[in-house]
N, C-alpha and C positions, 0 to 999 in steps of 0.2 A: 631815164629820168622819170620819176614820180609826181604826178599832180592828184592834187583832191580838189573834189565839186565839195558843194554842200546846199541843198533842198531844205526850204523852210515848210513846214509842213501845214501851217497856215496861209501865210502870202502865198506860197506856190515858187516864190521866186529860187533861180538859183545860182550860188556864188562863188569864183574860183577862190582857194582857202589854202593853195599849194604855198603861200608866202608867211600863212601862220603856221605850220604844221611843222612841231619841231621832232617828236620823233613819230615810228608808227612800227606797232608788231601786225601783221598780216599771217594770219595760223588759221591751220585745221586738222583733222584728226580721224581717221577712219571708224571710231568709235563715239563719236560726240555726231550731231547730227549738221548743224551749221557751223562753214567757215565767220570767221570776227577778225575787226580791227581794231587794235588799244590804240589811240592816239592823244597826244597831247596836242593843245594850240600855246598859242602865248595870249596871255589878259592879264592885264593891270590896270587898274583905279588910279594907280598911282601919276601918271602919265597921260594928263588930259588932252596931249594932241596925240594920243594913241587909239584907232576907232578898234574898236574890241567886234568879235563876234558872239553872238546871241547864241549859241546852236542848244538844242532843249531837246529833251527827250521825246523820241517821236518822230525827228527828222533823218532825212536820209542823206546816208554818206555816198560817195563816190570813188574808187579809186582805178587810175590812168596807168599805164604806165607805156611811153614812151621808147624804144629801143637806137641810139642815139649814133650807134655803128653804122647803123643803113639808112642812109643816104635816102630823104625821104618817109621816112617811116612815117607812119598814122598811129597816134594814139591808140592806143588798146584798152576799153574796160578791164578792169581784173575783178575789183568787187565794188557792190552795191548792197547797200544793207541801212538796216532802221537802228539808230541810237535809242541801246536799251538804258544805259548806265552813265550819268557824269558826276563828275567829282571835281571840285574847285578847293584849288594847291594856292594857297595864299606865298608861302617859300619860292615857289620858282617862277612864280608867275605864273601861271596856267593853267587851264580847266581841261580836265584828261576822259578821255570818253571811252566807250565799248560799242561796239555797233556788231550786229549779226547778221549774215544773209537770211532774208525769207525760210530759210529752210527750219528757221529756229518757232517758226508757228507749228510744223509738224510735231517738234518734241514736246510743247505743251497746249497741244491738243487733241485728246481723244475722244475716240467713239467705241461700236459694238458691232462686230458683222463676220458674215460667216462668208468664208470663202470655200467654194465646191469646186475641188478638181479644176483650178482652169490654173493658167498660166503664170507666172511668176510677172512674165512680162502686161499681164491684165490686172495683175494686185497694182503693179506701177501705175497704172493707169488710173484706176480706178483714186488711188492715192492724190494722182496730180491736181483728178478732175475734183473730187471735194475740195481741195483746196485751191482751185484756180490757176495752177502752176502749167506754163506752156511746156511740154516734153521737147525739148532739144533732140538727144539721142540715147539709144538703149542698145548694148549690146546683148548678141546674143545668148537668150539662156535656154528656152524648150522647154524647160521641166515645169510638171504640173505640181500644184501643191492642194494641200487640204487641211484648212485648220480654221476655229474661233477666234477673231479679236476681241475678248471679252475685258470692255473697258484698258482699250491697250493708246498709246499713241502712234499719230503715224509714223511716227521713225520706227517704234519698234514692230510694227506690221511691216515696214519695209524689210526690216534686218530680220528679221523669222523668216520670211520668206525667201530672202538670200541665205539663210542659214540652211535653209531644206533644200536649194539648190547646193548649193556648197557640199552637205551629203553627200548628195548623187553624182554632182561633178566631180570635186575635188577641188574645183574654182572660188576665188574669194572675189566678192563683188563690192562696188563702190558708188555710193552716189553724191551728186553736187551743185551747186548751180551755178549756172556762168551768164550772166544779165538775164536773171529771171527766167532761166528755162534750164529745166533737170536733165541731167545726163546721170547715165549709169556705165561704169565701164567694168571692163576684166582689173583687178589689181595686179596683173602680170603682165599689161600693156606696159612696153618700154617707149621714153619719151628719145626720140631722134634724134640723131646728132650731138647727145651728150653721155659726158662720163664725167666721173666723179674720180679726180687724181691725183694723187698725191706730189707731183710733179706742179702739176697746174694750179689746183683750186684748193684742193683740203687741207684744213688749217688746223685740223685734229682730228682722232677717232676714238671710239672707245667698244666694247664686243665682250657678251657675257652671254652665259648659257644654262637652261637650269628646268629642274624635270619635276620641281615641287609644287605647281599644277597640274601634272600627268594626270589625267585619268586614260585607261587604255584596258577597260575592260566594263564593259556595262550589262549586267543582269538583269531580264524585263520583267516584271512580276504584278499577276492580278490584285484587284482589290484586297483580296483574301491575303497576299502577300506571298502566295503563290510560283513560285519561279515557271515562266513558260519558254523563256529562250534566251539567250546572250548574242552579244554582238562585242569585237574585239579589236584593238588593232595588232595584228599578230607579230610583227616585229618588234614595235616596244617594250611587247608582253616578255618576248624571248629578252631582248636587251636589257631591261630593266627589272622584271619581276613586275605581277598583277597588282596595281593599282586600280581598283573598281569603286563605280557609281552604280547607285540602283536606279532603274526609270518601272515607275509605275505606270501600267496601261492607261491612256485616255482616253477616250471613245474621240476627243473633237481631234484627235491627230495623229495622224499614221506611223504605228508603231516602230518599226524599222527606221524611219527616216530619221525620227525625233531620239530616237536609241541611238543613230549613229553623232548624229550633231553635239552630241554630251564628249565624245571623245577629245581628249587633248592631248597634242604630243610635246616631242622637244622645245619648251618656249626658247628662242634666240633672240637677245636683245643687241644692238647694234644702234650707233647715233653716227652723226658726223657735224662737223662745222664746216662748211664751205661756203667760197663765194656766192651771192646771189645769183640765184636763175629761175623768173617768175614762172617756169613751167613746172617747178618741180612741186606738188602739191601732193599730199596724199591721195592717197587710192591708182597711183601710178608707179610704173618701176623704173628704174635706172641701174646705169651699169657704173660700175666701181671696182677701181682697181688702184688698189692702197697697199699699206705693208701687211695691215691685219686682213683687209676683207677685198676680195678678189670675186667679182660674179655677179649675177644681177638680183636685184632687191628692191621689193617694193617698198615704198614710202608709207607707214603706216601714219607717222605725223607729220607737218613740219608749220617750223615759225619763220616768220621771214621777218630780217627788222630791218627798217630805213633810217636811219641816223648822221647828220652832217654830210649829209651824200653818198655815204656809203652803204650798199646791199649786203648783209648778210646771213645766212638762213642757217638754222640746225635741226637736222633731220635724223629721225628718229626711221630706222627704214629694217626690214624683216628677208632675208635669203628667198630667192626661189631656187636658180640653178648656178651653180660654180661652173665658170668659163672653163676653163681649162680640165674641169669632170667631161665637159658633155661631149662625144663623138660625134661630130658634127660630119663624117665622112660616110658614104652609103656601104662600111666596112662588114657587108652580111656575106657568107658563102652559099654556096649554088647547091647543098646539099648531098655533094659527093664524097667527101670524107667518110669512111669507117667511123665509129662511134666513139671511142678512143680519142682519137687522134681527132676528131672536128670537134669534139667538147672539151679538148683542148685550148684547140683553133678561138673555139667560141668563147672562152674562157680570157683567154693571153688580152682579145681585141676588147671585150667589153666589161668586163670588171670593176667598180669604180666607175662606171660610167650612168651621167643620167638619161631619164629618159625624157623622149618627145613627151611622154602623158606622167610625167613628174611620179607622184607618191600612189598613181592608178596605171603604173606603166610593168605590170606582174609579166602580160600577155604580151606586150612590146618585147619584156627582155629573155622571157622564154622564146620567143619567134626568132630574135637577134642572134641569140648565144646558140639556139639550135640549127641556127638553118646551115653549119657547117655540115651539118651530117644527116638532116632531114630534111630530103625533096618536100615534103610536107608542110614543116615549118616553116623551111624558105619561102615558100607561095603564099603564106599566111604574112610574113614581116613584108614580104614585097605587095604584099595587099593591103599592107596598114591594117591587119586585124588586130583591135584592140580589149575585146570583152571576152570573157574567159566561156560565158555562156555559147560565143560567135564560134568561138573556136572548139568547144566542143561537138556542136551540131556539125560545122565542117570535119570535124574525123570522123563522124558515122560510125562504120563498123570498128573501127579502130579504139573505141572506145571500151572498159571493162570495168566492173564494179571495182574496188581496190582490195587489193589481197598481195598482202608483202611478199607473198612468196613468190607471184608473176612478176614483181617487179624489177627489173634490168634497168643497166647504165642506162641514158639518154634520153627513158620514159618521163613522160608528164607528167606530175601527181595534181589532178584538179581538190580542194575543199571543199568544204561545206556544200551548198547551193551555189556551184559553180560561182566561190567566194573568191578563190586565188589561186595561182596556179605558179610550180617551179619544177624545174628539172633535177629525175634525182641524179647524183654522182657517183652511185654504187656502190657507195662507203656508206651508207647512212645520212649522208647528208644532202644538201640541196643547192643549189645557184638560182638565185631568183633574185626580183627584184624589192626592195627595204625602204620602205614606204620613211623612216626614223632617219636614214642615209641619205634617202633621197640619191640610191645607187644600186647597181646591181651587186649582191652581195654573195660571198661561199658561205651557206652556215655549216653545223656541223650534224645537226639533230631533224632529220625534216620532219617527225612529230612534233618539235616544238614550234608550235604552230599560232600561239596566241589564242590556244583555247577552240582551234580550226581543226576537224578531223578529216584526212582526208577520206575522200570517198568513190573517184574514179580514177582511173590511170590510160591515159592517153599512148596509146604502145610506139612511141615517136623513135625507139628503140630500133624499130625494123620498119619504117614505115616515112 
């Protein structure tokens, strides 16, 4: 059950409003800064022993929602937010509102400031603290950044700065507020104890796919206009053909990070219509298991409408990992196989499969597919070694500058600045893991690299 308050922004007074409120959308959006409520009341002139409500731009709304299965239950804030927008419907009788959460002053208001190498998680701060906003909670990010806000707002000094993590990590971030205090979470948090199914709640779907935002190859070049380096995503590049951006050096922003953040790959669009469930909000995922879409998916939008008492939401929501891709079994071998016969091995079990570290999982499914036949490898994937750089310094001697002609079945071919890493097959081609797939894939060409040359070889062949 849904109730709304409503705060006069003068008097101070405030009034339950759940018995005028005929309908209500409840939306937000990983790319819009503040959650809003469209609502209608009922008013009429017409109907003098009808006492109408006042509500004026400027006052705050409230919404409750009560959970009516549990025995007990306590009202719940959902949202709180200031009426930007009303509109009086002389037709239906009713004056229709807009109200936004607080978070809608960060988008139109800006300032100017330089941030030096500190934390993603002290841009937040710093964020909350000008504008008086108590931090809830922040998940985990680490990553340092460095860059100008020159005349920017704070939403998009927040999203730059999850952008530069996003870079580094691979992670997409989300922020929100839930009774006046910011939270930031992972968008690959899954909400508990729910799915979305076609059995149960989904009342439609709909799933499109489309590569004409691709960019997947970015060239850096000086003011002069200069080329000094590219950056790529090397799978797209092979799958699709070079789609390139150009980035011009900055001096206020660290070249690499801001080169890599231009990249876009496969967009996947996906929506759904299902019954209400006031948890599911954007910047969270959920699992879904439908005819078309099977796997879990973060929520990039959604609307929630309340109408004659009935909930219903349509969500606009983004893949991360396909259920039935991911090996969820500790299926690695002990490194005693012949080289042959364990990249076989390693081959048959992991193929198609994703990884624990998604579209940064190169070094996960080198370690996986290898450890049938390399004592080496295997002590790496049973270590959770994840960075290509990690794994280089742990082969030490093992390591050799790259020259095709040392190269044998089961070796490692490292990239660029210890950029990627796949196993060759001894045909010329490679097993590694496809960033575009989101699986570990056979290609057939390991130069085709997305513009990656390699450059070491890892002898995991004998070793």
């Amino acid at each position: 059950m849904f109730n709304f308050k409503w705060k006069n922004r003068i008097s101070g007074e405030i009034k339950d409003i759940s018995d005028y409120v005929t309908t209500c959308n409840w939306s937000g959006d990983v790319d819009q800064a503040a959650r809003k409520i469209d609502f209608s009341i009922a008013y009429t002139l017409k109907d003098k022993g009808f006492i109408n409500q006042n509500i004026i731009v400027g006052d705050t709304i409230y919404m409750y929602f009560t959970d009516e299965t549990i025995q007990g239950a306590q009202q719940v804030e959902i949202f709180r937010g200031i009426v930007f927008v009303r509109n009086r419907n002389t037709t239906n009788f009713t004056f229709e509102y807009t109200a936004y959460d607080r978070l809608i002053y960060l988008a139109k208001s800006k300032t100017t400031r330089k941030f030096s190498n500190i934390t993603v998680e002290s841009v937040i701060e710093q964020v909350a603290n000008d504008n008086n906003i108590e931090i809830g909670s922040v998940c985990s990010i680490g990553i340092y950044v460095k860059f100008i806000a020159d005349n920017m707002s704070y939403t998009e000094i927040l999203k730059k700065a999850f952008n530069y993590a996003t870079a580094q990590t691979g992670k997409q971030y989300h922020f929100y507020l839930n009774q006046d205090k910011l939270y930031v979470v992972e968008q690959s948090q899954i909400i508990e104890n729910y799915t979305a199914s076609d059995v149960v709640n989904v009342q439609s779907s709909q799933h499109s796919e489309s590569i004409e935002d691709m960019i997947n190859t970015i060239i850096i070049v000086d003011s002069n206009g200069n080329q000094q380096n590219s950056v790529s995503n090397a799978s797209d590049l092979e799958a699709y053909g070079k789609i390139q951006e150009v980035y011009k050096i900055d001096k206020k922003q660290d070249t690499q990070t801001a080169a890599k953040a231009m990249l876009k790959s496969v967009e996947f669009k996906s929506s759904l219509n299902v019954l209400g469930n006031i948890q599911c909000i954007a910047g969270y995922a959920i699992t879904v298991q439908e005819e078309q879409l099977k796997g879990i998916f973060t929520i990039k939008s959604d609307k929630h409408t309340i109408s004659n008492g009935v909930h219903t939401m349509a969500l606009d929501i983004e893949f991360l990992s396909t259920v039935q891709q991911q090996n969820t079994t500790n299926n690695t071998g002990s490194g005693s196989m012949n080289v042959g016969e364990g990249l076989q091995s390693g081959s048959d079990a992991w193929l198609g499969s994703t990884m624990n570290n998604g579209t940064n999982g190169c070094v996960e499914a080198v370690g996986k597919v290898g450890s049938y036949y390399s004592p080496f490898l295997a002590n790496e994937s049973n270590n959770g070694v994840a960075g290509v750089s990690q794994l280089v310094n742990d082969a030490g001697d093992n390591v050799i500058s790259f020259d095709d002609s040392q190269l044998q079945k089961g070796d490692t071919i490292i990239y660029g600045n210890n950029d990627h890493a796949v196993i060759y097959d001894g045909n010329g081609g490679y097993i590694g893991n496809s960033s575009s797939q989101d699986c570990i894939v056979h290609g057939g060409d390991y130069n085709e690299m997305g513009g990656l040359a390699p450059t070491k070889i890892i002898k995991t062949s004998q070793y």
